[in-house]
Structure formats: structure tokens, C-alpha cells
C-alpha positions as CSV (number, residue, x, y, z in Angstrom):
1,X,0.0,0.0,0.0
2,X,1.1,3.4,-0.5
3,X,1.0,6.2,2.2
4,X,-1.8,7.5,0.6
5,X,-4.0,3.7,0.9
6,X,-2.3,3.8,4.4
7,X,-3.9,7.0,5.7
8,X,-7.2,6.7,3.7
9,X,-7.5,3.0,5.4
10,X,-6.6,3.5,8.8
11,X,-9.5,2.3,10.9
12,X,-9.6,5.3,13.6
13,X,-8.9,8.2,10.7
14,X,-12.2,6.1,9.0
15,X,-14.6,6.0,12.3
16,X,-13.4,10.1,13.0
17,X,-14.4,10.6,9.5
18,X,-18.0,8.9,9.8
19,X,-18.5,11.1,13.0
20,X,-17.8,14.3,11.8
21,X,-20.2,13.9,9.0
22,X,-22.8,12.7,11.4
23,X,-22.0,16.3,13.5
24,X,-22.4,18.3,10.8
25,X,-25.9,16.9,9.6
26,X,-26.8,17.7,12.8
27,X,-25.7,20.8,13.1
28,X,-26.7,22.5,9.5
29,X,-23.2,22.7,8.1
30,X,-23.8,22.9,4.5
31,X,-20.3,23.5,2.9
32,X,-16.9,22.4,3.9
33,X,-13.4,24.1,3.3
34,X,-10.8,21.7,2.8
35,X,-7.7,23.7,3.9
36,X,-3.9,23.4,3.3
37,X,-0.9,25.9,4.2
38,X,1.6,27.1,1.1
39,X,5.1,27.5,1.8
40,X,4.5,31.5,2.2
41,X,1.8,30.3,5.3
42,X,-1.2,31.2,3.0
43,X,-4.6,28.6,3.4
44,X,-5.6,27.4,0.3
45,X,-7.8,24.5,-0.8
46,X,-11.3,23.6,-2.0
47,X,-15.2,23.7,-0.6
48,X,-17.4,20.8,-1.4
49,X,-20.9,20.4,-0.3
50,X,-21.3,18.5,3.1
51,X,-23.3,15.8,1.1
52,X,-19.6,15.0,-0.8
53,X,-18.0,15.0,2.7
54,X,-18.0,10.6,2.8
55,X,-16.3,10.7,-0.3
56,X,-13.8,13.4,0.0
57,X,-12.9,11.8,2.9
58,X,-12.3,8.6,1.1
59,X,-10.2,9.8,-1.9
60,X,-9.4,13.6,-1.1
61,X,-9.6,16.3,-3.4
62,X,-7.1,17.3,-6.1
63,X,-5.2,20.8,-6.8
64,X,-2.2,21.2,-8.7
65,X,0.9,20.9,-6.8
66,X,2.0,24.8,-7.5
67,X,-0.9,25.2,-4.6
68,X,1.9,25.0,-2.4
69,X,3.9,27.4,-4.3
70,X,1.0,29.7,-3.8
71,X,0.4,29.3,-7.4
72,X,2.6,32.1,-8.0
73,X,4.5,33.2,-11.3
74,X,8.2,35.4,-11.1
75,X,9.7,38.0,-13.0
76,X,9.6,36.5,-16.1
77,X,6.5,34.4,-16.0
78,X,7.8,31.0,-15.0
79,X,5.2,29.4,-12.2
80,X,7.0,28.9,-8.7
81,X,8.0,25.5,-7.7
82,X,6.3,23.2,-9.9
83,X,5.6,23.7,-13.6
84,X,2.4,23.8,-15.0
85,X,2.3,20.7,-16.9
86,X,3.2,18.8,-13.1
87,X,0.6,16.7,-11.7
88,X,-2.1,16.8,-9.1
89,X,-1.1,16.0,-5.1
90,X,-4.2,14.9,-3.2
91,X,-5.4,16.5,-0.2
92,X,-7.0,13.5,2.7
93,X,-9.0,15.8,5.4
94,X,-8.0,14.9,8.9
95,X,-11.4,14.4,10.6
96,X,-9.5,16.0,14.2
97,X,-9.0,19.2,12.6
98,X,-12.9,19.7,12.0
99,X,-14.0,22.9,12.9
100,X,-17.8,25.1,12.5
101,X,-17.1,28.8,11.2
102,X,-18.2,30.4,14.0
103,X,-19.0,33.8,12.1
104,X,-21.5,31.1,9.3
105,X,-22.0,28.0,11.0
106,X,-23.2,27.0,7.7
107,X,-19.6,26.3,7.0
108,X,-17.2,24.1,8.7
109,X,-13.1,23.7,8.0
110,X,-10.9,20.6,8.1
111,X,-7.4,20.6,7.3
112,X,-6.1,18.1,4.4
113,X,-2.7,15.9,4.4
114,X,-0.8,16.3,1.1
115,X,0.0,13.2,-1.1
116,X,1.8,12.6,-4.5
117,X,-0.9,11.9,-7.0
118,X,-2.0,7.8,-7.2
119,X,-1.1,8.5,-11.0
120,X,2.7,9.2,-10.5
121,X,5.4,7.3,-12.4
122,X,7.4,8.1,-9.5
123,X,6.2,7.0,-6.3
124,X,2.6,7.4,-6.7
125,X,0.4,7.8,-3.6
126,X,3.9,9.3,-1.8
127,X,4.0,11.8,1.1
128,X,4.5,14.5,-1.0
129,X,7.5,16.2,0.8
130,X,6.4,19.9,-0.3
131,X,3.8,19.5,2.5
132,X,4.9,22.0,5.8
133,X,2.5,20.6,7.8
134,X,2.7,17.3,7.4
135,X,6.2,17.5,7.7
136,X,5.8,19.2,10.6
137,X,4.1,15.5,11.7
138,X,6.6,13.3,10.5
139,X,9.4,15.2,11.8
140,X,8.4,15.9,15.6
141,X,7.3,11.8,15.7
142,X,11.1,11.1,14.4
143,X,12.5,13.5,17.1
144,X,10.5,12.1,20.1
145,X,11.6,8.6,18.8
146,X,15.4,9.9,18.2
147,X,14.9,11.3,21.9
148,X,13.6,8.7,24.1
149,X,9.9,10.1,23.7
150,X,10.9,13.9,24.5
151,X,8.1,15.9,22.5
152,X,8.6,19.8,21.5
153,X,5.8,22.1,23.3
154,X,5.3,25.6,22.1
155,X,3.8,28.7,22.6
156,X,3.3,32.1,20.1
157,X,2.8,35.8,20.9
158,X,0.9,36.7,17.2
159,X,1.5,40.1,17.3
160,X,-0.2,42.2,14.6
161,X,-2.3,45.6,13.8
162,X,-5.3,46.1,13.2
163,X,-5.3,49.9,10.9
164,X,-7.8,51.5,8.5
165,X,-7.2,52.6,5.0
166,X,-7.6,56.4,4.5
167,X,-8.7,58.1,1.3
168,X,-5.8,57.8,-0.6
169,X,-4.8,54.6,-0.1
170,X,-2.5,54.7,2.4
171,X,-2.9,52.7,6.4
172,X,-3.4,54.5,9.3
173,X,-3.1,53.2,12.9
174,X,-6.6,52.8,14.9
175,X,-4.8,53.4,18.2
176,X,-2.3,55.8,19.5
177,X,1.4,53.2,19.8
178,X,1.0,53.2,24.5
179,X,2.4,50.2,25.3
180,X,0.1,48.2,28.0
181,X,-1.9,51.2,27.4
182,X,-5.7,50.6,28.6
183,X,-7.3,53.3,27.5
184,X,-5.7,52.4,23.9
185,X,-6.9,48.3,24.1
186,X,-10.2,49.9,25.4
187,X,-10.4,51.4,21.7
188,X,-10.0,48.1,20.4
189,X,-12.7,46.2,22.7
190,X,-15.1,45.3,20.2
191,X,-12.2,44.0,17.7
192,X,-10.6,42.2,20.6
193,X,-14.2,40.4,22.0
194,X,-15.4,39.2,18.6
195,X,-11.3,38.0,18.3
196,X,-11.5,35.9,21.6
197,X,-15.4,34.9,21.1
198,X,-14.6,33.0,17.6
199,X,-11.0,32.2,19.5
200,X,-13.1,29.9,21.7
201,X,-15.4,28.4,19.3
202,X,-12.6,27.1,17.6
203,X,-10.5,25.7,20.3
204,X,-8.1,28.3,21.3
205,X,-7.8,28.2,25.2
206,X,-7.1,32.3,24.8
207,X,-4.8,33.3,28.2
208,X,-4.4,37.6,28.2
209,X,-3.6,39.8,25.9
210,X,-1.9,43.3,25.6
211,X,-1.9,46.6,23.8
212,X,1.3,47.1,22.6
213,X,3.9,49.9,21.3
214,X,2.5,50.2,17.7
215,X,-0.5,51.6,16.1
216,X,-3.2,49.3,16.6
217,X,-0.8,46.7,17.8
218,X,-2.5,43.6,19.7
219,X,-1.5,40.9,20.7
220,X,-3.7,38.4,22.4
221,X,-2.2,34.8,23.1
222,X,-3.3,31.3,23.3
223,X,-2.2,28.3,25.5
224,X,1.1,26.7,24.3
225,X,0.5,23.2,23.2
226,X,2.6,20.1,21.2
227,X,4.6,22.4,18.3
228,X,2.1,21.3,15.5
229,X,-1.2,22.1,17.7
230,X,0.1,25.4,18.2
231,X,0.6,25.8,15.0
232,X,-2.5,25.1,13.4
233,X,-4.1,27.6,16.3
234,X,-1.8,30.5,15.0
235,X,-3.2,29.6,11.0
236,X,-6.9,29.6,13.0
237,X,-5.8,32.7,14.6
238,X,-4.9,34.7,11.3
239,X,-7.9,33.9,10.0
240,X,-10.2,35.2,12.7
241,X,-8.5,38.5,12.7
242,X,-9.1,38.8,9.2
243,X,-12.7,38.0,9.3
244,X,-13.0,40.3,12.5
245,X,-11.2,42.9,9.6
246,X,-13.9,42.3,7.8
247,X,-16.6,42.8,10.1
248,X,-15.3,46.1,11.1
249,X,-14.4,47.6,8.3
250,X,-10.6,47.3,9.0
251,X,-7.0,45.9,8.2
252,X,-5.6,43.5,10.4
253,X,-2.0,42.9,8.6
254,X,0.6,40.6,9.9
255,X,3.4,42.3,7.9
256,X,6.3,42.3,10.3
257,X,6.9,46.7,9.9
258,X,4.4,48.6,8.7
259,X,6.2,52.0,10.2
260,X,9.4,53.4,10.8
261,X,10.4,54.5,14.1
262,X,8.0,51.9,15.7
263,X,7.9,48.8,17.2
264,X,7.4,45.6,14.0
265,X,5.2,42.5,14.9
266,X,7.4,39.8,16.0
267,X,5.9,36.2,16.7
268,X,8.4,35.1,19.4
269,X,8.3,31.3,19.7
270,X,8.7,30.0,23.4
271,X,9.6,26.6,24.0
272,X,9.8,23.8,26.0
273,X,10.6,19.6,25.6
274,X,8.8,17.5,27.6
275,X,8.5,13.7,28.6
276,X,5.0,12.2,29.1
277,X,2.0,14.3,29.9
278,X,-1.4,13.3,28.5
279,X,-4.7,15.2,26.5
280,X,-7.0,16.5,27.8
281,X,-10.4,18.5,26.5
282,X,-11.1,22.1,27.2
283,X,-15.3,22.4,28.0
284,X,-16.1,24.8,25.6
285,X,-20.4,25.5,24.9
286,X,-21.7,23.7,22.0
287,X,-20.6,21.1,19.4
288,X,-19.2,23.3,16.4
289,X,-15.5,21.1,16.6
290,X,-14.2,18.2,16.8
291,X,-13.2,17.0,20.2
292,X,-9.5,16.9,19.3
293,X,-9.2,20.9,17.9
294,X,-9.7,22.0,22.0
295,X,-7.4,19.2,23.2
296,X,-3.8,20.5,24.9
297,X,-1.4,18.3,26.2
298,X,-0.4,18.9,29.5
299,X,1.7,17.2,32.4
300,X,4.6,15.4,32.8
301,X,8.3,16.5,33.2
302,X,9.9,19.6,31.6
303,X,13.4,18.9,30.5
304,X,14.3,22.5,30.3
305,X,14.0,23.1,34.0
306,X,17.0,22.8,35.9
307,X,16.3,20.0,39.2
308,X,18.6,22.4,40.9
309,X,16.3,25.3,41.0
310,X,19.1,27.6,39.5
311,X,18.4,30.5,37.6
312,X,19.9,28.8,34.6
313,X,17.9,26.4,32.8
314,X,18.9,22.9,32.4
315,X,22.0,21.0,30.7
316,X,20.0,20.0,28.0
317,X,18.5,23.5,27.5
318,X,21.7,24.9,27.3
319,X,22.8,22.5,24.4
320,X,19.0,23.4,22.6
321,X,20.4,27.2,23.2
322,X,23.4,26.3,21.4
323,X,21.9,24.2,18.5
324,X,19.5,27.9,17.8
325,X,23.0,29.6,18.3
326,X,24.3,27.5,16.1
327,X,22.0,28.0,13.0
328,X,20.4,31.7,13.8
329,X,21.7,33.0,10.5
330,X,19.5,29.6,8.9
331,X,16.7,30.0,10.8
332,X,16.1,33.6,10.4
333,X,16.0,32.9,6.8
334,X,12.4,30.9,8.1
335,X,11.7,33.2,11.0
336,X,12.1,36.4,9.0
337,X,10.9,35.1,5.8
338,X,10.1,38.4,3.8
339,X,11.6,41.6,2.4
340,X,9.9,43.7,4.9
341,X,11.4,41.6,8.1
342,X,14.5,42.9,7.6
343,X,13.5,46.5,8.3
344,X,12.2,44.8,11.5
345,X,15.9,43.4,12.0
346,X,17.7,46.4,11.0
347,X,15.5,49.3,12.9
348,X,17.7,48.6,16.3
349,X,16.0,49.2,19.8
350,X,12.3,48.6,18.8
351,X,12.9,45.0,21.0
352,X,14.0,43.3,17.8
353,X,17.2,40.9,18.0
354,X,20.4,42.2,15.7
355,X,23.0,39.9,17.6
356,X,23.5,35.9,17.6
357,X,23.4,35.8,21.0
358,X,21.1,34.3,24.6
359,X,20.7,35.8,27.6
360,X,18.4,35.5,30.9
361,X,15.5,38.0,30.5
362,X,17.4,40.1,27.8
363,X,15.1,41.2,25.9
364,X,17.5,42.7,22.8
365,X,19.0,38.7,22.8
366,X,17.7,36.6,19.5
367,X,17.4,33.8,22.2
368,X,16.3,34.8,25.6
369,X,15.1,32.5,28.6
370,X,11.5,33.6,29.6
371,X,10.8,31.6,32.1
372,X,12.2,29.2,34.1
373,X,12.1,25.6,31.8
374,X,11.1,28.1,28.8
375,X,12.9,29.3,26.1
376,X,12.2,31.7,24.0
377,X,13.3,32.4,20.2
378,X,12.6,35.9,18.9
379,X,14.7,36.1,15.4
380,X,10.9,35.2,14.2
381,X,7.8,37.9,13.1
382,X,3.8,37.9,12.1
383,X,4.6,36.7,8.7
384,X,6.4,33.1,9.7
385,X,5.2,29.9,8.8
386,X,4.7,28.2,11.9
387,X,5.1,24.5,10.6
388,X,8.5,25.2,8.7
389,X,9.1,27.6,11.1
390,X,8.4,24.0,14.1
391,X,10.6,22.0,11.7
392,X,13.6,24.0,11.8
393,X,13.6,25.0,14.9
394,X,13.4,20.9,15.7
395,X,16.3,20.6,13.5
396,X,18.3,23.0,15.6
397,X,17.3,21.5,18.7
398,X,18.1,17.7,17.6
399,X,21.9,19.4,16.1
400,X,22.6,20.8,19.8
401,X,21.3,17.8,21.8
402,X,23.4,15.5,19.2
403,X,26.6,17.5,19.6
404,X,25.9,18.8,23.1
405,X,26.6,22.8,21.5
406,X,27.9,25.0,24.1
407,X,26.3,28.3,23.6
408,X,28.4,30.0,25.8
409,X,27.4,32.7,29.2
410,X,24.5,34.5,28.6
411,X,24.8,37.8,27.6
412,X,23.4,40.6,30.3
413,X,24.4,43.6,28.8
414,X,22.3,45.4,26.0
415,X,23.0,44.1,22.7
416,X,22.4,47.3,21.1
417,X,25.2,48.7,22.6
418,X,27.4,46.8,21.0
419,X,30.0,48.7,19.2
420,X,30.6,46.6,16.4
421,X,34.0,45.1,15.5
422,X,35.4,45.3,18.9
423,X,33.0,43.7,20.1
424,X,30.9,44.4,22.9
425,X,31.2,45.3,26.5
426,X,31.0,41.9,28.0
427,X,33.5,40.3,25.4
428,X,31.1,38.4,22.9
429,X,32.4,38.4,19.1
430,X,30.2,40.5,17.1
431,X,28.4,38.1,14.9
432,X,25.3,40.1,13.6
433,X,21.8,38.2,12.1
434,X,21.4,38.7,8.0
435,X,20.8,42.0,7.1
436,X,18.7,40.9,4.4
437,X,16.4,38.5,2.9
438,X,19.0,37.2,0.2
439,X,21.7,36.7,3.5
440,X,19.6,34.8,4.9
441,X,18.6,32.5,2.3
442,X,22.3,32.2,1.5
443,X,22.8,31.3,4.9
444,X,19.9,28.4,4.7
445,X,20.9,27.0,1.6
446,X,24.7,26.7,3.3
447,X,23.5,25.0,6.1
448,X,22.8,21.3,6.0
449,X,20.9,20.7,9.0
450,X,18.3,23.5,8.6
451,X,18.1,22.8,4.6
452,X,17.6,18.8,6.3
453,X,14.4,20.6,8.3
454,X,13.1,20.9,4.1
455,X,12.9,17.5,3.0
456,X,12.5,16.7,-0.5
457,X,10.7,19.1,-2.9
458,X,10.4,21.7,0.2
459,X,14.0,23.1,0.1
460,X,13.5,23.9,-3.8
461,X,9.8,25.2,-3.7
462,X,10.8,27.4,-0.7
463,X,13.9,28.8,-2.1
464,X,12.0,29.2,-5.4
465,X,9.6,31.2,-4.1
466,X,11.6,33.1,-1.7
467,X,14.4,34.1,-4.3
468,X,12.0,35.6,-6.3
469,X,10.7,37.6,-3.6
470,X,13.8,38.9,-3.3
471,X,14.6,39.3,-6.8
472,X,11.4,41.5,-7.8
473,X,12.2,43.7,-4.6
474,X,15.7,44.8,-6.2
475,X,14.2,44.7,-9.7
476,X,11.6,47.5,-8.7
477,X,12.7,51.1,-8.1
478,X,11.4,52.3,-4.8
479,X,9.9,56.0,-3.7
480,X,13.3,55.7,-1.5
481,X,15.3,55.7,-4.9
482,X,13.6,58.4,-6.5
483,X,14.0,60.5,-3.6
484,X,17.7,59.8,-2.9
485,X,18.9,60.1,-6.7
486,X,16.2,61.8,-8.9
487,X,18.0,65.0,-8.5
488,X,21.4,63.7,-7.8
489,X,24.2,65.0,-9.9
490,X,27.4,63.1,-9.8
């Protein structure tokens, strides 16, 4: 059997199948979304009336494979990652992921694992390796068996704005850029409520939230969970804000720096490994989901605290510290995945890391510890793919455990005060982050363990896409340019 007849057939996928079509004849869904995440993060995928939901189930539904590439053409015409004359992949729902819409219970979502088509010369009915989150699957169940069962838990701070488009076009802010300010999240109320109400109906176990120091900056968080949970909250997440956008009459935009002189949206990843623990299922009003989309795994032992109680975390954190260390320049390339991150990167002392470096509660660190037993990665902003984002980061972790990576003391000085080649004040070498998009996918495609993290087709489609990101940013002149050398006489 392929892995295709193998996922179709398996017995419990089958029986979660039949009863999520019996929950949504009873509860009026008419149409269902069958979703999948492109390499750039953007859900894509195909409705079918609920009455087609037993044999979707059974045999998926078919989109080119370029509808991981987002479909998207370069500079010069030529489709991203697959041509057009490639074949088909096959998207299988996963009955746990079904949710109701809770803005049109009419219409329900499920999210679909990608296949090679059954019609392939070459291994037909294959995973098809151009598939983040199923990746995402296979890789964590390889590091927990690699790791005597350890399993990667994480928790994102989606920060984001939510601005209104004046009358020429341009964004404005809805808020004044207060940090923590009340009055300022007071403004926001509405937005925020209808957020947290469609939050809930859809199985994020929403914690607090915050105003922060942008123009209509929120950021409102969700439980941290197993690494692929989380991340299929965060894709959830996006697309309440933009139906809330919708409702409202507003933008809510994920791109990492909207403005100059302020603060960007960062999506700091904290983390954890633990051993054991067990599901359990939020109580949540109603029946719009399936019991699995509320579950969180909690319990059992945290390998990142230290059993000493010491304000350092543990010996295997410390070698998970170095691993990120290690590959920072790699994984910014997935962390900081656009054009615009950069101006993120490079706009020093808006709380953004510049330096490859950790430290306790240091904010200006691309690795800080946030907790105790919690690490936190902040090289990372709104516009990240959470699964590749998971995979590399399990990548970086597995290299540092492996070679037990010293990442050296943590730094407690500023690391914007560093004054470059000499150095800074408490003696650490001055190795800076990518300063650019195309540094940083130089960077990936030089390292073997992050380009490992994109198996198969996924290092190609990714650097496809992404070098042509890059390449139609320095083919277009800029308002900058015209204002720098329009007038310019050398």
C-alpha cells in the first residue's frame, strides 16, 4: 500500500471521518473548506458540499501541486515551484481538525494531508515532501523517537495591527502606539471580544492579551501546546483576525513593519521539551468542533528546567540554546521570511534581536530564557510559517542535543550597545543576524541541518519562491530611490 491507501484506510482516521459527517448533519453545516498551508503560510484549498464529505474523505480532493507554491508566477513568467504541466497532489481531510465557522455555522473547515498523486510514475500515492505541515508530523514523531519520547511544546505571541485605509490609499493606525496602554486596548474592545469569542469556538484556550507599542498593535495569546497544535491555532488565529477585519471595516495585517520609528510584529516562539503528559479537553459551549481541535497536552516532566532550582535552565536547554546559536543565520532565513522583516531586523531598539546571542530575561537577545524551563526564540515575526518555522527549529534542537553545543554565558548587557568590531562590553564576538532576505537564504541554503528541516521538494519550492521575492524587490525602483537620486548630480 502506498502512504496514501495507508492514511485513507486507517480504521480510527475512518470512524473520525463517519463522525464528523454525522456532527455536521446535525448541526446545518452545508459546505466544507478543505484547507492546506503554502510554503509563504497562506490557506488554500477547495469547498465541497457536506453531502460529498464521505467521499472526499475517502479519496481527497485534487489541486495542482503549484498550490503549495501559492500558485505564483516570477519576474519573467515562469510558475513557482512546480511547472504547469506537473501533476495533481491529493489533499486527505484529517477528521480531528474539523471545525464550524463560528461567524457562518453554515460552513465548517478541516485541514487536508498532502499526497503525490495515485497516477505518478514516481512514487505514486507518496508523502509528498512539499507539505509544511505534514512535515511538521513526521518530523516531531522522528524527534521524540530519536529522543527517548521527548516531545517539542510551544507557545506564540501573534502580534499584529489592526489599521484603517484612509482616502488615498494609504494605512493608518486605529490606536495611538502606548504600550500596556488601557485606554488604547479599550479602543480596540469590540475587535478584541469578537477576536477571543470566535477564538473559543474554535479551540483556542485564549490566556491575556496586551496593547502594545505600535498603532493598533495587539497581541492576544493562546495556551502553548505540542509544536504542530500550536501551529494550526496560530493559521486559526490569522484567519479570525481577518474575518474580525472584515466585520469592522478594517485591516488586520501581519506584515512584520508597517512603520518606521516603531515597534514591528514579531511572533516570538517560546519553548519547551517534555517527557509524558497526557490530552486533555477544554469544556467549551456547544458542538461546532471536533473534540480533538480544543485538546492541549499537559503534564509530565519539563526537560528544560534545571532540578537544581538555579536561575539557569537545564544542561539539555543549554545545548538546545546552542543548536539555535548555532543555526540563527539559517533560521532567520524561516523566522524572518520576507523583504519587509528585515526593516524589522535592521530598525535597532524597537525590542527586535540584531546579535546571535542568549541571555536571561534580555530582551535585545535573538534567544532569551522567559521563564524558568522556557525558552524563547525571537529572530521570528507575524509573517512566519509556523510549521517550517516548528521544523527548523526541531532541527536546531536535535543538532545541539546531538553535539551537546555550548552556547556560551548569557549575555546581560544590551546588545544594542554593541559597538561593532570590537566587540561588545561583556566580550562576545560580534556576529550580527542577515541583514537581508537574500543573506539569509544564503545562509539556509549553506546549512545542511536547517536545509535537512526541508525535506524533498520543500528546500526547492521554498527557495523558489523566496528568491523571487527577493529578486522583484531589487528589480523594482522604490519611492526611496527616487527620492535619494532623482536629483542627484554626480
Amino acid at each position: 500500500m502506498s502512504e496514501l491507501d495507508r492514511f485513507v484506510e486507517d480504521p480510527a482516521r475512518r470512524e473520525r471521518a463517519a463522525d464528523v459527517g454525522d456532527r455536521m448533519r446535525a448541526a446545518g453545516v452545508e459546505y466544507v473548506y478543505v484547507q492546506h498551508v503554502t510554503v509563504t503560510g497562506r490557506v488554500v484549498g477547495k469547498g465541497i458540499p457536506v453531502e460529498h464529505w464521505q467521499d472526499v474523505a475517502d479519496s481527497g480532493v485534487q489541486m495542482v501541486y503549484g498550490s503549495v507554491a501559492d500558485l505564483a508566477v516570477d519576474r519573467h513568467g515562469r510558475y513557482l515551484g512546480y511547472p504547469p504541466e506537473a501533476s495533481e497532489l491529493v489533499s486527505v481531510p484529517e477528521p480531528d481538525t474539523y471545525a464550524q465557522l463560528p461567524w457562518d455555522r453554515r460552513v465548517a473547515r478541516v485541514f487536508g494531508r498532502l499526497f503525490r498523486n495515485r497516477d505518478e510514475r514516481t512514487d505514486p500515492g507518496g508523502v509528498l515532501t512539499s507539505d509544511c505541515r505534514g512535515n511538521l508530523a513526521r518530523q516531531h514523531e522522528e524527534f521524540r523517537r530519536r529522543h527517548d519520547g521527548l516531545e517539542l511544546r510551544v507557545g506564540t505571541e501573534p502580534e499584529m495591527m489592526w489599521l484603517r485605509r484612509d482616502a488615498a490609499g494609504g494605512v493608518t493606525g486605529t490606536t495611538r502606539p502606548d504600550c500596556y496602554h488601557i485606554e488604547q486596548f479599550e479602543t480596540l474592545r469590540p475587535v478584541t471580544l469578537r477576536v477571543i469569542e470566535y477564538a473559543r469556538a474554535m479551540g483556542l484556550d485564549m490566556i491575556q492579551g496586551d496593547h502594545e507599542d505600535a498603532p493598533g498593535q495587539l497581541e492576544l495569546n493562546f495556551n502553548y501546546d505540542e509544536v504542530r497544535r500550536n501551529a494550526d491555532r496560530l493559521v486559526t488565529y490569522r484567519q479570525i483576525c481577518r474575518q474580525v477585519a472584515r466585520e469592522h471595516g478594517l485591516v488586520a495585517t501581519f506584515m512584520a513593519k508597517p512603520f518606521g520609528g516603531l515597534s514591528g510584529s514579531g511572533c516570538h516562539h517560546n519553548m519547551s521539551l517534555w517527557q509524558g503528559g497526557q490530552d486533555g479537553v477544554a469544556a467549551r459551549d456547544g458542538d461546532g468542533a471536533a473534540p480533538e481541535v480544543s485538546a492541549r497536552r499537559t503534564g509530565g516532566v519539563n526537560a528544560f528546567l534545571d532540578t537544581a532550582g538555579s536561575r539557569q535552565p537545564s544542561k539539555l536547554a543549554l545545548h538546545c540554546i546552542g543548536g539555535i546559536l548555532e543555526h540563527l543565520p539559517a533560521l532567520t532565513a524561516i523566522g524572518s521570511s520576507t523583504v519587509n522583516s528585515y526593516r524589522r531586523l535592521l530598525d535597532t531598539g524597537f525590542w527586535a534581536p540584531v546579535r546571535a546571542n542568549w541571555g536571561v530575561q534580555n530582551r535585545t537577545c535573538a534567544v532569551r530564557v522567559s521563564a524558568p524551563g522556557r525558552v524563547e526564540y525571537r529572530s521570528v515575526d507575524a509573517m512566519v510559517n509556523p510549521y517550517l518555522m516548528g521544523s527548523a527549529l526541531l532541527a536546531a534542537l536535535d543538532d545541539g542535543i546531538a553535539h551537546a553545543v555550548d552556547p556560551g554565558p548569557p549575555q546581560d548587557s544590551s546588545a544594542y550597545d554593541d559597538p561593532g568590531d570590537r566587540g561588545d562590553r561583556d566580550g562576545f564576538p560580534p556576529r550580527a543576524l542577515p541583514e537581508s532576505l537574500g543573506d539569509a537564504l544564503r545562509a539556509l541554503r549553506a546549512d545542511a541541518v536547517i536545509s535537512g528541516a526541508l525535506p524533498g521538494d520543500m528546500s526547492r519550492v521554498y527557495h523558489d519562491v523566496k528568491r523571487a521575492e527577493w529578486e522583484r524587490f531589487l528589480a523594482v525602483p522604490t519611492a526611496w530611490d527616487v527620492e535619494t537620486y532623482l536629483d542627484c548630480v554626480p
